[in-house]
Wavefront OBJ file of the C-alpha trace (Angstrom):
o trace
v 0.000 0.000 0.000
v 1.376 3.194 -0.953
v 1.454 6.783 1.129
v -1.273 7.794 -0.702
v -3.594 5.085 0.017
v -2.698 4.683 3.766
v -6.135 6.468 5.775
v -4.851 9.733 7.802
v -5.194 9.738 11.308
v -6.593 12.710 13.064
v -4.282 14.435 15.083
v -7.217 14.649 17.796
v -7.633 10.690 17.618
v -3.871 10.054 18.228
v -3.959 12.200 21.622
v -7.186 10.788 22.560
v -5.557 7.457 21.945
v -1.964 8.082 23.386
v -3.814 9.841 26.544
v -6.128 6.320 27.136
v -3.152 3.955 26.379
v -0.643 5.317 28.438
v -3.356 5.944 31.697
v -4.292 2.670 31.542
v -1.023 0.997 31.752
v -0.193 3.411 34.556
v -3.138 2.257 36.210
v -2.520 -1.705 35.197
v 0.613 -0.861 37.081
v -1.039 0.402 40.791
v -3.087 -2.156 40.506
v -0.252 -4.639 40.065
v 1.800 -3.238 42.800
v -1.049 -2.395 45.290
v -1.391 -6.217 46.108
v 1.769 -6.504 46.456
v 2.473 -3.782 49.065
v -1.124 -5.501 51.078
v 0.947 -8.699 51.309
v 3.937 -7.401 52.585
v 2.463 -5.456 55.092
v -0.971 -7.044 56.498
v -1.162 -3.976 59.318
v -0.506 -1.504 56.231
v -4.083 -1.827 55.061
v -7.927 -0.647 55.683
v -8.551 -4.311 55.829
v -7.001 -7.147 56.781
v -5.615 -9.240 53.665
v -5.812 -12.627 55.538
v -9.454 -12.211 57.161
v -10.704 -10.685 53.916
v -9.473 -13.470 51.629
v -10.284 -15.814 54.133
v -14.283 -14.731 53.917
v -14.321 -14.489 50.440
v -13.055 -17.697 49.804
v -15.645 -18.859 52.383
v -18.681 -17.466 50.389
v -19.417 -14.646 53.468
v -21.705 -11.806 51.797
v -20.053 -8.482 51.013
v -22.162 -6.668 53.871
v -20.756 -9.178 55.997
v -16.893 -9.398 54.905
v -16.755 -5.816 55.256
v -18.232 -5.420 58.431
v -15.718 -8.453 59.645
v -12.392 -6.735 58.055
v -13.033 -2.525 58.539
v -16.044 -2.420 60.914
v -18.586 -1.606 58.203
v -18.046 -0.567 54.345
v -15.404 2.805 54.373
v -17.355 4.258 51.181
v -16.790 4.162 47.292
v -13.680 6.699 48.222
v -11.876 5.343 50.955
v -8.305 5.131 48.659
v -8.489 9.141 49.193
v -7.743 9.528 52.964
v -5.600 5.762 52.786
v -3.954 5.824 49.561
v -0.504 5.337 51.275
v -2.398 1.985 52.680
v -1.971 -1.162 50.046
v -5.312 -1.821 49.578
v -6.160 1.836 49.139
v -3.157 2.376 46.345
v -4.864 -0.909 44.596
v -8.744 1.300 44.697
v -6.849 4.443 43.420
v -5.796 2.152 40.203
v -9.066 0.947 39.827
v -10.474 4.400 39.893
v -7.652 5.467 37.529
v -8.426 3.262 35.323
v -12.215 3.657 35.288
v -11.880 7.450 34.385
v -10.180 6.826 31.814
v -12.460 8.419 28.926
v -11.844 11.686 31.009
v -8.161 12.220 30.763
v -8.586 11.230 27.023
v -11.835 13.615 26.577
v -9.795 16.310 28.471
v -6.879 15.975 25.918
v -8.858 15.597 22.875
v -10.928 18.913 23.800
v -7.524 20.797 24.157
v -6.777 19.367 20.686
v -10.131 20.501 19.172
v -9.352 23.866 20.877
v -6.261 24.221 18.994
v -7.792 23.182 15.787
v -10.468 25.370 16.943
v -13.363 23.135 16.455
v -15.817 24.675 19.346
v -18.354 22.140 19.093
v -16.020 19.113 19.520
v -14.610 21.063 22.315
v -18.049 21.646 24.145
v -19.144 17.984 23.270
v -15.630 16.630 24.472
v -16.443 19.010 28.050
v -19.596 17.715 28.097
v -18.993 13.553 27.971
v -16.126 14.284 30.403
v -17.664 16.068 32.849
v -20.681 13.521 32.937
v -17.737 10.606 32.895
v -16.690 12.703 36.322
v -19.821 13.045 37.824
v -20.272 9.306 37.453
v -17.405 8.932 38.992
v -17.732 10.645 42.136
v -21.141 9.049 42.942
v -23.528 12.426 41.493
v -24.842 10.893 38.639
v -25.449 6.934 38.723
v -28.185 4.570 37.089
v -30.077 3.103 40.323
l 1 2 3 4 5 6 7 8 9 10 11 12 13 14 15 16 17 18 19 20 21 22 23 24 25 26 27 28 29 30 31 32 33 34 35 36 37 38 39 40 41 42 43 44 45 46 47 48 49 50 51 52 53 54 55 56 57 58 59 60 61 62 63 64 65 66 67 68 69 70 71 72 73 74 75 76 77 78 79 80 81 82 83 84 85 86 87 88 89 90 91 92 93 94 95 96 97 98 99 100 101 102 103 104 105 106 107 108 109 110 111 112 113 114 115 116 117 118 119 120 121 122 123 124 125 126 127 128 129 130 131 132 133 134 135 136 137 138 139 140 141 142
């Protein structure tokens, strides 16, 4: 296939690509090393490793495990007061990871910005910011 014939990326697709790619390996990563730093260092954690593992793999309910492990669930957040904590480096991977689309949308509206393409830029905003709101427990599908 020659030059000619080879499609031509947008430059906006490439950062919105780059931006998802190299966020999700970070977060791959912290999630890798969170477990890691749990095991080495039971006390180091918001719950227990060994009594946690040891529920699951008895089939104890979620309510229940948590309750047994942290004295009740610590909320959807709890990496953000205990991220130094194994367990709560591992949660601020996961969350990482699942806002992905927003560090990509925020890139790709700076792009469209520079290419001044408003409406990409105000859709771009707009998907991120509900992406966010998800995130942080505002908007959610009950």
């Amino acid at each position: 296939m020659s030059a000619e014939e080879r499609a031509i990326i947008p430059r906006v697709q490439i950062v919105y690509g780059e931006i998802i790619y190299w966020v999700t390996i970070a977060a791959c990563i912290i999630c890798m090393v969170g477990p890691v730093i749990a095991m080495a260092s039971p006390k180091n954690n918001v719950a227990d490793p060994w009594i946690l593992f040891a529920e699951i793999f008895k089939g104890t309910d979620a309510k229940t495990v948590w309750q047994e492990v942290a004295g009740g669930f610590p909320g959807g957040h709890f990496w953000a007061k205990n991220i130094t904590k194994g367990d709560g480096f591992t949660q601020f991977g996961l969350a990482l990871g699942c806002s992905v689309a927003l560090w990509g949308l925020l890139a790709a509206s700076i792009a469209y910005l520079l290419e001044r393409n408003f409406v990409y830029v105000i859709l771009s905003l707009w998907v991120g910011s509900l992406v966010l709101l998800a995130s942080i427990g505002i908007v959610g599908m009950h």
